[in-house]
Each structure stands twice: as C-alpha cells, then as structure tokens.
N, CA and C atoms as a LAMMPS dump frame, in Angstrom:
ITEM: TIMESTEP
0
ITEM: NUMBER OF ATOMS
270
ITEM: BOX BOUNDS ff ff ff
-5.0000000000000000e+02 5.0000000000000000e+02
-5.0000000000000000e+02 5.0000000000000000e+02
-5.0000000000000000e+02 5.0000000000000000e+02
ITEM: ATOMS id mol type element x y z
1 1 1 N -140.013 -255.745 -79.168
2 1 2 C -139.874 -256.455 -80.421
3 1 3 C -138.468 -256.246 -80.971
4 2 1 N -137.923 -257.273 -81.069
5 2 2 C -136.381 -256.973 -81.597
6 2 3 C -136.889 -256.997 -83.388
7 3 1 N -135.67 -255.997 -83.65
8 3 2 C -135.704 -254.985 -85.062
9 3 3 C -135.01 -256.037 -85.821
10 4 1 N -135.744 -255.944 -87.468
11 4 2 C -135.391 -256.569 -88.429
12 4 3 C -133.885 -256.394 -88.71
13 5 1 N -133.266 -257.144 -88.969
14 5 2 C -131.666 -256.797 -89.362
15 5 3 C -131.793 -257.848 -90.615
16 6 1 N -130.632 -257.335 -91.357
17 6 2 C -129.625 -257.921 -92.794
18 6 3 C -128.869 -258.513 -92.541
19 7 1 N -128.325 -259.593 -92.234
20 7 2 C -126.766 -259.534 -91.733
21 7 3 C -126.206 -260.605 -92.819
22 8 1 N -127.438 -260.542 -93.947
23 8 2 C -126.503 -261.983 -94.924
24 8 3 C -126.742 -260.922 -95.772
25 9 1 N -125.493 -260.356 -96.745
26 9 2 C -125.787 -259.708 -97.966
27 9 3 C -126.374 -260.077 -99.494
28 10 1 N -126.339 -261.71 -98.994
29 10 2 C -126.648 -262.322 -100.133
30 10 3 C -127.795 -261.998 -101.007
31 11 1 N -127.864 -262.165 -102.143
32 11 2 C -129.543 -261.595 -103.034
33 11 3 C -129.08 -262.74 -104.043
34 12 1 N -130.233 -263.175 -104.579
35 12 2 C -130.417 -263.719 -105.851
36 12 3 C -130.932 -263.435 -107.126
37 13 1 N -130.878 -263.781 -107.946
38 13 2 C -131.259 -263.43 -109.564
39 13 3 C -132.541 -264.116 -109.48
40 14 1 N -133.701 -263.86 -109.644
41 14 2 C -134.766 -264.69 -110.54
42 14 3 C -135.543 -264.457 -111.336
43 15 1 N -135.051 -264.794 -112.261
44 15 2 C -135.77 -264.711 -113.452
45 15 3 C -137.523 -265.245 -114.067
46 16 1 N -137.393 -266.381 -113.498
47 16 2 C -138.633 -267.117 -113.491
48 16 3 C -139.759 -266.362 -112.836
49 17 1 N -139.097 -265.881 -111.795
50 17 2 C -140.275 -265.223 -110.698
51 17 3 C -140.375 -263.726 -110.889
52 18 1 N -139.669 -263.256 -111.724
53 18 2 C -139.232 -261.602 -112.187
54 18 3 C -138.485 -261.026 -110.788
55 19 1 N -137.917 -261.851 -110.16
56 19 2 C -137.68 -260.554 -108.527
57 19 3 C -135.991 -261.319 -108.677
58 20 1 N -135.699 -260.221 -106.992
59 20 2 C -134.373 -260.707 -106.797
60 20 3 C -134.544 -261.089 -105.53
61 21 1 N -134.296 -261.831 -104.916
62 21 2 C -134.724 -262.257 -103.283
63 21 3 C -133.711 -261.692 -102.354
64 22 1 N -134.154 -261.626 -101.389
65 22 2 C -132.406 -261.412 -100.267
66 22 3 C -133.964 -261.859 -98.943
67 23 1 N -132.788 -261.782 -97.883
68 23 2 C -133.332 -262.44 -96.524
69 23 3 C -133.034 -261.612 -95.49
70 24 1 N -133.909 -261.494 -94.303
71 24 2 C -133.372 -260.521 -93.345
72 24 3 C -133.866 -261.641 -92.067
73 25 1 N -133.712 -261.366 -91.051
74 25 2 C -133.52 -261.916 -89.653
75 25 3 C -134.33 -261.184 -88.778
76 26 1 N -135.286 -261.547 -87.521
77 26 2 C -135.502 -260.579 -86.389
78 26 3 C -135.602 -262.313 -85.273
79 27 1 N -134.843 -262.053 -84.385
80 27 2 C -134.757 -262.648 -83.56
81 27 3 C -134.435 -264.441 -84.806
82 28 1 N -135.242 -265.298 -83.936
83 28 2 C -134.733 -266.644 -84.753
84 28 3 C -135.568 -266.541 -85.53
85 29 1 N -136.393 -265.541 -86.414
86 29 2 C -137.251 -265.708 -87.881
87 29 3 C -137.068 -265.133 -88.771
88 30 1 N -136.729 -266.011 -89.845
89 30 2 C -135.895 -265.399 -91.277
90 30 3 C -136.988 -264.903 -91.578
91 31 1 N -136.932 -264.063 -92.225
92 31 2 C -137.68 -262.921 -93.185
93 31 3 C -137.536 -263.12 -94.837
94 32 1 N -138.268 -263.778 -95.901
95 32 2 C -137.753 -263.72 -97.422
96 32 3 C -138.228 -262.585 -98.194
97 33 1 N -137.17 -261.986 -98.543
98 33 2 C -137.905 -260.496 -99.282
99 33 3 C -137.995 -260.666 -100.803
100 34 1 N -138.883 -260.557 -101.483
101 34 2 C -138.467 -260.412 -103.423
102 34 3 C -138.83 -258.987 -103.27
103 35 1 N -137.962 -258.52 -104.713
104 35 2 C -138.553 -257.494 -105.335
105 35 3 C -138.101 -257.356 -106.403
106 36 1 N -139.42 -256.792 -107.164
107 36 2 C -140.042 -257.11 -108.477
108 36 3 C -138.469 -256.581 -109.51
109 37 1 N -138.47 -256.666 -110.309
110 37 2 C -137.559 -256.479 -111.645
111 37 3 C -138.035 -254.961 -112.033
112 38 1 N -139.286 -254.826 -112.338
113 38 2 C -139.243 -253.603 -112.647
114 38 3 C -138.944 -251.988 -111.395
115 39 1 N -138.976 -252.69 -110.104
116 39 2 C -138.887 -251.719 -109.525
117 39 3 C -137.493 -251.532 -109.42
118 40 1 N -136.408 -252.61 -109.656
119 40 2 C -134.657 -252.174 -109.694
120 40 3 C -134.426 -251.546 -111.256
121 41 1 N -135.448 -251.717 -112.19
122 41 2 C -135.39 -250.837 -113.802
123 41 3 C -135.27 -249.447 -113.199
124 42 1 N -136.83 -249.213 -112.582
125 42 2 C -137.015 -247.977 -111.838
126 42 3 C -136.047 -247.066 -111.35
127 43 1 N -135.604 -248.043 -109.923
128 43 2 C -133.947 -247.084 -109.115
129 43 3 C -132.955 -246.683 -110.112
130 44 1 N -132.856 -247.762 -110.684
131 44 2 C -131.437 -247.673 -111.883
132 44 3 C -131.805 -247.715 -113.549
133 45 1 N -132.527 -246.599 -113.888
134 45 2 C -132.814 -246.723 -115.26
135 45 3 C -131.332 -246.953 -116.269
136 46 1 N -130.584 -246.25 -115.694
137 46 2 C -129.107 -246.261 -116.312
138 46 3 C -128.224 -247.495 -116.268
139 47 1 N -128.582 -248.285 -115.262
140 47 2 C -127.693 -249.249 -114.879
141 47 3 C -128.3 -251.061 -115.422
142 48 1 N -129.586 -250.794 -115.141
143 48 2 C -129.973 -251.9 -115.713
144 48 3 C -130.5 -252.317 -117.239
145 49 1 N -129.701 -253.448 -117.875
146 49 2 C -129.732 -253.629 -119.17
147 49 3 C -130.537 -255.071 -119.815
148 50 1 N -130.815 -255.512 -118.76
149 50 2 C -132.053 -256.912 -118.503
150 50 3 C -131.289 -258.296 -117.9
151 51 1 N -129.797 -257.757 -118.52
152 51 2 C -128.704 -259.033 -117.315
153 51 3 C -129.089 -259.197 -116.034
154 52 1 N -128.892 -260.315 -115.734
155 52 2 C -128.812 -260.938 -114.313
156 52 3 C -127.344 -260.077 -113.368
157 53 1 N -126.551 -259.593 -114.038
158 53 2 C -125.668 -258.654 -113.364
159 53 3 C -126.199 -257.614 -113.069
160 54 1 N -126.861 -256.616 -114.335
161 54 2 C -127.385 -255.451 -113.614
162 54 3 C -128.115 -255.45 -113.178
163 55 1 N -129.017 -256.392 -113.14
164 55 2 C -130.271 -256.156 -111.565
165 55 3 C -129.738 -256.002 -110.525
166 56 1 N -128.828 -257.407 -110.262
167 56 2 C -127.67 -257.325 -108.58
168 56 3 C -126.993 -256.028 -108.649
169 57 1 N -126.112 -255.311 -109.668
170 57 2 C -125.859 -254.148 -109.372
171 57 3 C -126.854 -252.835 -109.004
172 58 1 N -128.183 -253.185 -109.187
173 58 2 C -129.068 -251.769 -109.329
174 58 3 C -129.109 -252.299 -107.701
175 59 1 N -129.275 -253.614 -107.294
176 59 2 C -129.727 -253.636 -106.014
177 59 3 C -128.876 -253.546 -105.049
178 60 1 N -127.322 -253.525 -105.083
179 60 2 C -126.635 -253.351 -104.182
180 60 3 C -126.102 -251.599 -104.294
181 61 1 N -126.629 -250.909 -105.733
182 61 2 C -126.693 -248.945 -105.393
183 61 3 C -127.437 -248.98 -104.85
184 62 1 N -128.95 -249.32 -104.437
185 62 2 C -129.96 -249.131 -104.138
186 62 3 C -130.754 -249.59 -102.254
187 63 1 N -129.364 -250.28 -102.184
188 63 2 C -129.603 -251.928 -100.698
189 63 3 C -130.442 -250.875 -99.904
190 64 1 N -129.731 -249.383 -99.351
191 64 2 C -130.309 -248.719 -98.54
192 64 3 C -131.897 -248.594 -98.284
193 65 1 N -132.402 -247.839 -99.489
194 65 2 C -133.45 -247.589 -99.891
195 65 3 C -134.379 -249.286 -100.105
196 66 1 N -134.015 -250.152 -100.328
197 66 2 C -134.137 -251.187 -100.267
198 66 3 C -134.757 -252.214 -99.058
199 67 1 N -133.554 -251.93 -98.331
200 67 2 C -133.547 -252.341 -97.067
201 67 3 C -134.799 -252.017 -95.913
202 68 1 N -135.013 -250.161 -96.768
203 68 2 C -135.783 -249.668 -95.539
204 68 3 C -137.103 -249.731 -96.167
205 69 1 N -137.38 -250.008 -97.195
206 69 2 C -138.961 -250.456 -97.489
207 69 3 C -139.102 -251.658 -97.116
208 70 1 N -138.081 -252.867 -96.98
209 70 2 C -138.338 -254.252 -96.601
210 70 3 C -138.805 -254.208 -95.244
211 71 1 N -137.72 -253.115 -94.181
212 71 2 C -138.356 -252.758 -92.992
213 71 3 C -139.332 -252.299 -92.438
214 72 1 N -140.402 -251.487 -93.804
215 72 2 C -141.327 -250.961 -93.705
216 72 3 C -142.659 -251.813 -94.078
217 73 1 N -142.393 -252.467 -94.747
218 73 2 C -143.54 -253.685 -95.046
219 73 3 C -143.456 -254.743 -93.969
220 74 1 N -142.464 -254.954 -93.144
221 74 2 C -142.473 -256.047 -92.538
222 74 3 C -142.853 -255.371 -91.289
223 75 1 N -142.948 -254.175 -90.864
224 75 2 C -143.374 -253.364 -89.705
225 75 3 C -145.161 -253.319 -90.002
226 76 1 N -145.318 -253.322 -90.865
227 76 2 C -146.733 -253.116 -91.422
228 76 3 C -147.997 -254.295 -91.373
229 77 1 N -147.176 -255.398 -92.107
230 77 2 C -147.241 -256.792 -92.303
231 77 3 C -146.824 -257.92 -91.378
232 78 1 N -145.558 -257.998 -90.419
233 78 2 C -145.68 -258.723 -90.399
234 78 3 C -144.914 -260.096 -91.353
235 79 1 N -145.134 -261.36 -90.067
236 79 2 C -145.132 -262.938 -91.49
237 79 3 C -143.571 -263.104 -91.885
238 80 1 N -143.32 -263.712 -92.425
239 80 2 C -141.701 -264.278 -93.135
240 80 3 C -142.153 -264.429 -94.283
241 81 1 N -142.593 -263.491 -94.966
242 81 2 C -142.322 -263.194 -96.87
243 81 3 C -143.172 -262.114 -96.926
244 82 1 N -142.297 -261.14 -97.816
245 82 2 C -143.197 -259.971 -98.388
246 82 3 C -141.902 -259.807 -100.201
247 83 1 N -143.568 -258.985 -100.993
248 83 2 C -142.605 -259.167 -102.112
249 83 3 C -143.074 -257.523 -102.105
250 84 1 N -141.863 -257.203 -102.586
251 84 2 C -141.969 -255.64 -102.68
252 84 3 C -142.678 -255.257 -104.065
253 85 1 N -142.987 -254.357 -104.236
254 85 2 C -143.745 -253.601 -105.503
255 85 3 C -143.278 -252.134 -105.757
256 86 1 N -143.481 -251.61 -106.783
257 86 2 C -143.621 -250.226 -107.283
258 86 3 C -144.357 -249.57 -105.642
259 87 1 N -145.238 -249.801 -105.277
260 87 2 C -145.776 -249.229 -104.28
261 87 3 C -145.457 -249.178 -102.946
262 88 1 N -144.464 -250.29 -102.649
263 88 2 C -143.149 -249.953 -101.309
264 88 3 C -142.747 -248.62 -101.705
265 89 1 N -142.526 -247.975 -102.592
266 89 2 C -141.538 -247.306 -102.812
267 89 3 C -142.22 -245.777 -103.467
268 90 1 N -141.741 -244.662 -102.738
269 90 2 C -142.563 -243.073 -102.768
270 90 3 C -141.913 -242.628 -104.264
C-alpha cells in the first residue's frame, strides 16, 4: 500500500463548515481532510483569536501533529474524506 503523503501545503479557512481543509495524496487518490475549529483553539490556545489568520497559523505550528492524526484516521478508515475531531487527538 503506498503511504499517504502532503505534497500540496495548501489549507483553507472555513468558516461555514467550522474546519480548515487541506488534502493529502496516496497513489492517484486525493484524500480531503477538515478539522474542526475547536481542535486548532485547543493546539494553540495562545495563538488563536477567532480570525481566519489565526486558525491557518495554529495549523501550520501544529501541520506535524496534524498531519500524523490525518495519517492515522486514514490508516484506520480508509475512503477520501475524514474530518478530524477532539478525539484524533491524545
């Protein structure tokens, strides 16, 4: 099974949907990740102020830790969409 990779850094703001999206790749199947608003409050209590900037900033301190729960739900799960929660995360 070839391994999930990142290779677009891109993320988005959404507000409507409370998350921030970004996308990952394994072989030719995109992967769409959200995760929730309150769990980038969480990582970055300090950093986030309810702007559409500091979410993207909590999520690019955070991409690592980020990254590897997206890898961990999609190892679990499976599919091309998972939305992360408080509960990806120990």
């Amino acid at each position: 099974m070839t391994k999930l990779a990142f290779p677009n850094p891109i993320r988005r703001y959404e507000p409507r949907r409370g998350c921030v999206s970004f996308w990952g790749s394994q072989a030719s199947l995109e992967v769409m990740f959200q995760i929730d608003l309150d769990v980038l409050r969480a990582l970055s209590p300090a950093t986030v102020d309810g702007s559409e900037a500091s979410f993207l900033v909590s999520f690019d301190l955070n991409r690592s830790v980020i990254l590897q729960a997206a890898r961990t739900a999609h190892l679990k799960q499976g599919g091309g969409y998972h939305r992360l929660s408080a509960v990806n995360f120990p």
